[in-house]
C-alpha positions as CSV (number, residue, x, y, z in Angstrom):
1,X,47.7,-52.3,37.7
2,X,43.9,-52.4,38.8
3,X,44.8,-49.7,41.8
4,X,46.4,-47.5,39.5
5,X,43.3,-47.9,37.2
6,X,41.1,-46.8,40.3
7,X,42.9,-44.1,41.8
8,X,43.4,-42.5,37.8
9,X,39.5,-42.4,38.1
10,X,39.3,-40.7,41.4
11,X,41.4,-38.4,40.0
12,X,39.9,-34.7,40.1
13,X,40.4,-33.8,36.5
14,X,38.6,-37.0,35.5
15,X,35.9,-36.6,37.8
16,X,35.4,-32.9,36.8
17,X,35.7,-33.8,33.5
18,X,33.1,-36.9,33.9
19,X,30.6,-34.5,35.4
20,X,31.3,-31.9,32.4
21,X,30.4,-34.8,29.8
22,X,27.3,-35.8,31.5
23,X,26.3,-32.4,31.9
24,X,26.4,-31.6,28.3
25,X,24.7,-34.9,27.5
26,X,21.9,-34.5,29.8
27,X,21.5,-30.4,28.0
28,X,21.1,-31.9,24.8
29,X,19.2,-33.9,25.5
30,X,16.7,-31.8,27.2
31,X,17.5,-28.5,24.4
32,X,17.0,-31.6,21.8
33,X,13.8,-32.7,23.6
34,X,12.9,-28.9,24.4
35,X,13.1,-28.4,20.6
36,X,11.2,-31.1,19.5
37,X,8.4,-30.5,21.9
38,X,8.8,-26.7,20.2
39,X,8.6,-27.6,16.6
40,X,5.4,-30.1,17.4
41,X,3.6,-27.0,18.8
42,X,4.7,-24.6,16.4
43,X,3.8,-26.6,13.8
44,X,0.5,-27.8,15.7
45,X,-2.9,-26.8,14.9
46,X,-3.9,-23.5,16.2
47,X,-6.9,-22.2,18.0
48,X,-8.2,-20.6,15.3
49,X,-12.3,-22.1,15.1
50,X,-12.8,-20.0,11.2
51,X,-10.7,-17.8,9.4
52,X,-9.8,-14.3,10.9
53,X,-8.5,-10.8,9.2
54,X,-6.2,-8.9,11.2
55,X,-4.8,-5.7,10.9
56,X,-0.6,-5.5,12.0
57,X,0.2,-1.9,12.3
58,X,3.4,-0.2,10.9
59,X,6.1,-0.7,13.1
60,X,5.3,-3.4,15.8
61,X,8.0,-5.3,17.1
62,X,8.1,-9.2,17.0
63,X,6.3,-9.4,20.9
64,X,4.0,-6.8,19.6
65,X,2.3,-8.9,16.8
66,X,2.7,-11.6,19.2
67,X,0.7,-10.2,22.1
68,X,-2.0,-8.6,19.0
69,X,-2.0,-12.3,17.9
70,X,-3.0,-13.7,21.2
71,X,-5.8,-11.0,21.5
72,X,-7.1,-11.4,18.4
73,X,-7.5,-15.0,19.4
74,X,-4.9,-16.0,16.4
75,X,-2.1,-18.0,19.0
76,X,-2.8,-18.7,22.3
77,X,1.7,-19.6,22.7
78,X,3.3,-16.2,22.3
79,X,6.6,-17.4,23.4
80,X,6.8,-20.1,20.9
81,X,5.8,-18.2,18.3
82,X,8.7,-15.3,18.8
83,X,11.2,-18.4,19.4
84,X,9.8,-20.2,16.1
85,X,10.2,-16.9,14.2
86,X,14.0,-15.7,15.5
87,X,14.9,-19.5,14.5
88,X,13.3,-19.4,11.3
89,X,15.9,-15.8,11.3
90,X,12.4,-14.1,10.5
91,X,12.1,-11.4,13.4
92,X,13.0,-9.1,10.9
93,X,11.4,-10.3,8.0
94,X,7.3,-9.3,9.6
95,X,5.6,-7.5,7.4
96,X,2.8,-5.2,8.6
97,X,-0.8,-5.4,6.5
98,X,-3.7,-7.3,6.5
99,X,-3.6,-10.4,6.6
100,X,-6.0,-13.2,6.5
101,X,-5.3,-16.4,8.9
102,X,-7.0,-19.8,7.7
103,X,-8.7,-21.6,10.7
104,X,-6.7,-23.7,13.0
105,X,-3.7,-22.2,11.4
106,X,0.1,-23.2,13.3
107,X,2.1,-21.0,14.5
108,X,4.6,-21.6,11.4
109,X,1.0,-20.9,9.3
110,X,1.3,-17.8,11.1
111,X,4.9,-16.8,10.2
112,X,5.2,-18.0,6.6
113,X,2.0,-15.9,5.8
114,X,3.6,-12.7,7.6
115,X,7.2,-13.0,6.1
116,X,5.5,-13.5,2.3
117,X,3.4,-10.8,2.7
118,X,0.4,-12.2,1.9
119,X,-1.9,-9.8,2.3
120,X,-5.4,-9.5,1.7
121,X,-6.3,-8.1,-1.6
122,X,-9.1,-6.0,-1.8
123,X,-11.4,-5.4,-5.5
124,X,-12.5,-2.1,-6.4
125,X,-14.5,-2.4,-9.1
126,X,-15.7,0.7,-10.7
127,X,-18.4,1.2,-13.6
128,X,-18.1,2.2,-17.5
129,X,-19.5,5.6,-18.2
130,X,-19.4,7.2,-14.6
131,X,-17.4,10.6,-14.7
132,X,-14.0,11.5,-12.9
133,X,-16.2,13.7,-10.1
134,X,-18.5,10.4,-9.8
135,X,-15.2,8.0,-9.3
136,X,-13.2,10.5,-6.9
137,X,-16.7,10.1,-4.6
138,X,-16.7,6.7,-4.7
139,X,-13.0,6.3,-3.6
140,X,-13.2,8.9,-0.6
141,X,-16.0,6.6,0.2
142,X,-14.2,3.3,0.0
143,X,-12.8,3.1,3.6
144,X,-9.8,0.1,2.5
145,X,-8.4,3.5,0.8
146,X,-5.9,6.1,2.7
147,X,-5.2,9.6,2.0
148,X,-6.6,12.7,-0.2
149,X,-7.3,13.2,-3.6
150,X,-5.7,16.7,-4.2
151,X,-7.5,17.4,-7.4
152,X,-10.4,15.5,-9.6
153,X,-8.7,13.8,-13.1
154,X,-9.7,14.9,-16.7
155,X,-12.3,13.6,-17.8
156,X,-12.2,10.3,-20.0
157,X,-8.6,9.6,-18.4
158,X,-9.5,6.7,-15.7
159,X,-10.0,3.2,-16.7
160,X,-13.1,1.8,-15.6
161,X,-12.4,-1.8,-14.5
162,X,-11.7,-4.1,-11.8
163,X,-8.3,-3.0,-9.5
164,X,-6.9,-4.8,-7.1
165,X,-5.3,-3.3,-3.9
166,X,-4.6,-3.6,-0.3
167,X,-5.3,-1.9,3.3
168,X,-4.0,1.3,2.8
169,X,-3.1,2.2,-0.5
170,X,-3.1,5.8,-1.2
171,X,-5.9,7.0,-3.3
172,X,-3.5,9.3,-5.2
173,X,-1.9,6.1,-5.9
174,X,-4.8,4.2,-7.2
175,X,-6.3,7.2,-9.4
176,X,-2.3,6.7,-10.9
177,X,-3.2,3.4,-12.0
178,X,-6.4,4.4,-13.4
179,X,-5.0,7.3,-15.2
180,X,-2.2,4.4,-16.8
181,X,-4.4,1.8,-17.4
182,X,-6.5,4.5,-19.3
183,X,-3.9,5.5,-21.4
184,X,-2.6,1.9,-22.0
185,X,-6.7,0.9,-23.2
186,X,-6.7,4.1,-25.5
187,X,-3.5,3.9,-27.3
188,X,-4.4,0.2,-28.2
189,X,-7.5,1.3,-29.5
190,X,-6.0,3.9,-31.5
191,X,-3.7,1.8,-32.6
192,X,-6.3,-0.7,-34.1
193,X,-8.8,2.0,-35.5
194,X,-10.3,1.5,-39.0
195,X,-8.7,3.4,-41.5
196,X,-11.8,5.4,-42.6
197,X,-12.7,6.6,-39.1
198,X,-13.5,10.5,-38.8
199,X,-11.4,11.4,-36.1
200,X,-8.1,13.1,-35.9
201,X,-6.6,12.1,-32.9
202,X,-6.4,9.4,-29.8
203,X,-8.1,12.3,-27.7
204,X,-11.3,12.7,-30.3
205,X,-11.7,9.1,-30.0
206,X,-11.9,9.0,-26.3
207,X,-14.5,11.6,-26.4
208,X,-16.8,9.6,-28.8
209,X,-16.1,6.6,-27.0
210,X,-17.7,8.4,-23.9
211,X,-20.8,9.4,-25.1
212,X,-21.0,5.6,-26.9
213,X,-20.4,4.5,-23.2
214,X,-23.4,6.9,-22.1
215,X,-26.0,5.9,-24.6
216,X,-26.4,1.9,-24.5
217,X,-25.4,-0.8,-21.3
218,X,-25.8,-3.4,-24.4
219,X,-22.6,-4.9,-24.8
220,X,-24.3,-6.2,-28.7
221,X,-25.4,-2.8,-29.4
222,X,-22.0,-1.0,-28.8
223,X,-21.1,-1.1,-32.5
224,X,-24.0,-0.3,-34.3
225,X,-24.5,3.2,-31.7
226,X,-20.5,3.8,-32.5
227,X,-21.5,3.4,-36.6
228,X,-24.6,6.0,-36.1
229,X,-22.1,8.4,-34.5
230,X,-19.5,7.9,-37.1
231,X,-22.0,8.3,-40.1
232,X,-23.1,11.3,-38.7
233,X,-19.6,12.6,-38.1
234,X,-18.9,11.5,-41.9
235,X,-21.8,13.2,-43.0
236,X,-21.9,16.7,-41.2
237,X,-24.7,16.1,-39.1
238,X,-25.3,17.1,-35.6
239,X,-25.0,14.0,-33.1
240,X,-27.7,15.3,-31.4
241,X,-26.8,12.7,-28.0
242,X,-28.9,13.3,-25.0
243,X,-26.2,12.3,-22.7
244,X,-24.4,15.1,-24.3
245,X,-26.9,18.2,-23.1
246,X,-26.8,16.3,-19.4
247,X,-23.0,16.6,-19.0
248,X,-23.6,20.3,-20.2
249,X,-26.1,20.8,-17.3
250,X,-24.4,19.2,-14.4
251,X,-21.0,19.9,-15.2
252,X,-19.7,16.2,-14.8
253,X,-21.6,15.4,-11.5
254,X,-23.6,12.9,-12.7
255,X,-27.3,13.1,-13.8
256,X,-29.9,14.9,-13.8
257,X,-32.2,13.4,-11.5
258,X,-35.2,13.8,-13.6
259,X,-36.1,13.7,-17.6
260,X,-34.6,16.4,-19.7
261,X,-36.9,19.7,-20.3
262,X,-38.0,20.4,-24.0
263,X,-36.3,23.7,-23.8
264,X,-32.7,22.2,-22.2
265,X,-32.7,20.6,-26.0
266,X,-31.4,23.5,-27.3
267,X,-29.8,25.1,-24.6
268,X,-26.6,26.3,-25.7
269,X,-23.1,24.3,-23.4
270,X,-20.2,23.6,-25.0
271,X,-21.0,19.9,-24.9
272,X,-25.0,20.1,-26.6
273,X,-24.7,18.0,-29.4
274,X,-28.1,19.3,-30.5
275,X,-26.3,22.5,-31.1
276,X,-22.5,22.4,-31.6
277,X,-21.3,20.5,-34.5
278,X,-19.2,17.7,-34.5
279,X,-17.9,16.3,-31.6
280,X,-17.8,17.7,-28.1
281,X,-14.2,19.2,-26.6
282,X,-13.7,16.7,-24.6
283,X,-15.4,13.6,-23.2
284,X,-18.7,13.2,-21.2
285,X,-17.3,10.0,-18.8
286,X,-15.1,7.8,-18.9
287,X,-15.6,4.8,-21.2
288,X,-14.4,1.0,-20.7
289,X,-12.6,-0.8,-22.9
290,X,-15.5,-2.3,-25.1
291,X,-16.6,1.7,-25.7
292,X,-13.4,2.2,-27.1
293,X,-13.2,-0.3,-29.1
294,X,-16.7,0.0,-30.8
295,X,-15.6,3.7,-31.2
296,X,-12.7,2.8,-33.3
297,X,-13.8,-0.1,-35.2
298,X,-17.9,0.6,-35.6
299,X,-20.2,-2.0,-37.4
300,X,-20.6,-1.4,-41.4
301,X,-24.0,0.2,-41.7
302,X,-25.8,3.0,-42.8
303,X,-27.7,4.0,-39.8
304,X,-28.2,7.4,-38.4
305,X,-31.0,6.9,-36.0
306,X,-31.7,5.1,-32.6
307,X,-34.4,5.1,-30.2
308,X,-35.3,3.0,-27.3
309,X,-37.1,-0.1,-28.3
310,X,-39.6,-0.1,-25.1
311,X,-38.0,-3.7,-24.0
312,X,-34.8,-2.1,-22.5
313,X,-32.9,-1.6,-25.9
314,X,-32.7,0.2,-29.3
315,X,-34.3,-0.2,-32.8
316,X,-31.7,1.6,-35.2
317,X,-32.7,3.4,-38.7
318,X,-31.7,4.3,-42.0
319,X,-34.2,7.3,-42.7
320,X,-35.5,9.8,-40.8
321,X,-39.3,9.0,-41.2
322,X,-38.6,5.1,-40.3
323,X,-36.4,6.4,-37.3
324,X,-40.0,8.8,-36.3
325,X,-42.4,5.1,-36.7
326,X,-40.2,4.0,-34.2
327,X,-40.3,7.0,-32.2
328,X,-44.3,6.1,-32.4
329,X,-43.9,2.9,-31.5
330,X,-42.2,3.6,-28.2
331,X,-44.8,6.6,-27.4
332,X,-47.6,4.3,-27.9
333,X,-46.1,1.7,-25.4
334,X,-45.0,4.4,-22.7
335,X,-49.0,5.3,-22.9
336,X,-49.6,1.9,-22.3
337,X,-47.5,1.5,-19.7
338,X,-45.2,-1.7,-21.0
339,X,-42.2,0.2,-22.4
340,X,-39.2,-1.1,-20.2
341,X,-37.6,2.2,-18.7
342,X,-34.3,3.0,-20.9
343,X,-31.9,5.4,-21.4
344,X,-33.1,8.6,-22.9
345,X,-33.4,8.2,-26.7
346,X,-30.6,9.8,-28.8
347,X,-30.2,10.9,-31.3
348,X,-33.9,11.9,-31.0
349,X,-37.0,12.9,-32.3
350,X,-35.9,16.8,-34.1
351,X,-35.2,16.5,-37.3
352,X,-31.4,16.5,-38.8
353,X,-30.0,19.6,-38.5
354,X,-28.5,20.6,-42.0
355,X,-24.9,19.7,-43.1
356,X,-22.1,21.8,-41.6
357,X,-18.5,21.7,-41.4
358,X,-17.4,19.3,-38.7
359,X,-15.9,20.5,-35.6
360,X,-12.2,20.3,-35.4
């Protein structure tokens, strides 16, 4: 029995088949070792000494973004991070963008943060009361932005606020959003107007929101400007705004650059507010929310006049001869030197013009 036993083992089969089994052990063993050793370096700290943006380009294959990667100083093991991304079945799945890499970041870091998408997001904050010409500068300036703008928006339409974006995004796109978020701001506000306001339509309240947005950066003082405005418009008076002749002067490209003349008081644009009754036909800028909202829900008074107070805001009036004092007041104290620089007093020192039909 024992020779049979012996000569069974020497048999070639067996002996092939031995060699097969050992074989196979000894690859596991080194693909299992081989793939621990890989999963401790891809999950490793990286080389990264601080955080690092990079840019990946539209259409760069997996060994692409890993050679761009190693350049950029992001992974200094390019093989392991193309293996640790076609086992993680994410070679397809790399977004291009910018992204931003947290120091010492693995190689699986890496990976997760290009197959989400992270991307940087980038704030573009604009300012209340600058006009459509003023915004479509600042985004052709804005070098995160991509593409033309192929014609300037109307006036009062773009939301002034905080937007964010990525690398990239068309400006077409983002002068979209405006436009929408504009339109989203001013139906709410219409929506939620008093009932007794004198203005026909979401577009007339837009317009008075803008020249509200133009004549105080007082968030407190919003209201009481919007109620001067209003009680004027209620009464037939000329609004007599000096933001108003400005926008008639430059055509929406900003300010003047200097004071206003005493003759461009009465120079005739459609926009004067010393000369046209009523409301302008259309708006001066484009107002933020808190204009809008002081536009259709003013404060409860009786005030028809404001002038700069010489300490960076407004003293409002009932009367016309109070509403002059004041005008004093702030004379004397530009003499003197103290008054705080403000905004150009409106509606100012000529006297009200007499009642005439609003402008519809």
């Amino acid at each position: 029995m024992p020779a049979r036993r012996s000569r069974r083992v020497r048999h070639p089969l067996v002996i092939a088949g031995n060699a097969v089994f050992t074989f196979l052990v000894l690859l596991a063993i080194l693909v299992g070792g081989g793939l621990m050793i890989g999963k401790q370096r891809f999950e490793a700290p990286g080389p990264l000494a601080e955080n690092k943006i990079v840019n990946i380009p539209r259409g760069l294959g997996i060994r692409d973004i890993a050679d761009l990667l190693v350049r950029e100083g992001v992974i200094d093991q390019p093989w392991v991070f193309v293996g640790g991304a076609v086992v993680l079945k994410a070679r397809e799945g790399l977004k291009f963008g910018e992204y931003e890499f947290p120091k010492q970041a693995s190689l699986r870091d890496i990976v997760d943060i290009i197959i989400e998408g992270r991307v940087v997001q980038h704030t573009l904050t604009i300012p209340e009361g600058l006009t459509s010409e003023q915004i479509v500068a600042r985004l052709l300036e804005n070098s995160v932005l991509a593409g033309p703008i192929r014609e300037i928006p109307r006036e009062g339409t773009l939301l002034p606020e905080s937007y964010k974006l990525t690398r990239g995004t068309a400006r077409d796109q983002v002068i979209q959003r405006m436009q929408q978020a504009g339109q989203r701001a001013l139906q709410e506000a219409w929506e939620h107007r008093a009932a007794d306001l004198p203005v026909r339509s979401p577009e007339q309240l837009l317009t008075l929101a803008s020249i509200i947005e133009k004549e105080t950066g007082k968030p407190e003082e919003r209201t009481r400007v919007a109620a001067v405005f209003v009680n004027r418009l209620k009464q037939r008076m000329r609004l007599q705004s000096d933001p108003t002749i400005i926008y008639g002067l430059t055509g929406g490209k900003g300010s003047l650059g200097r004071p206003i003349q005493k003759n461009e008081i009465d120079q005739a644009t459609p926009y004067n507010t010393y000369v046209i009754d009523g409301l302008p036909p259309g708006p001066i800028s484009n107002p933020g929310r808190a204009s809008l909202e002081a536009a259709a829900n003013p404060a409860r008074t009786k005030e028809l006049y404001f002038v700069a107070d010489g300490t960076g805001g407004h003293v409002f009036s009932e009367r016309y001869d109070d509403h002059q004092k004041n005008v004093g007041k702030l004379r004397a104290l530009e003499r003197s030197g103290t008054a705080i620089p403000t905004a150009p007093p409106a509606p100012s020192t000529p006297a009200p013009a007499p009642a005439a039909p609003l402008r519809r």
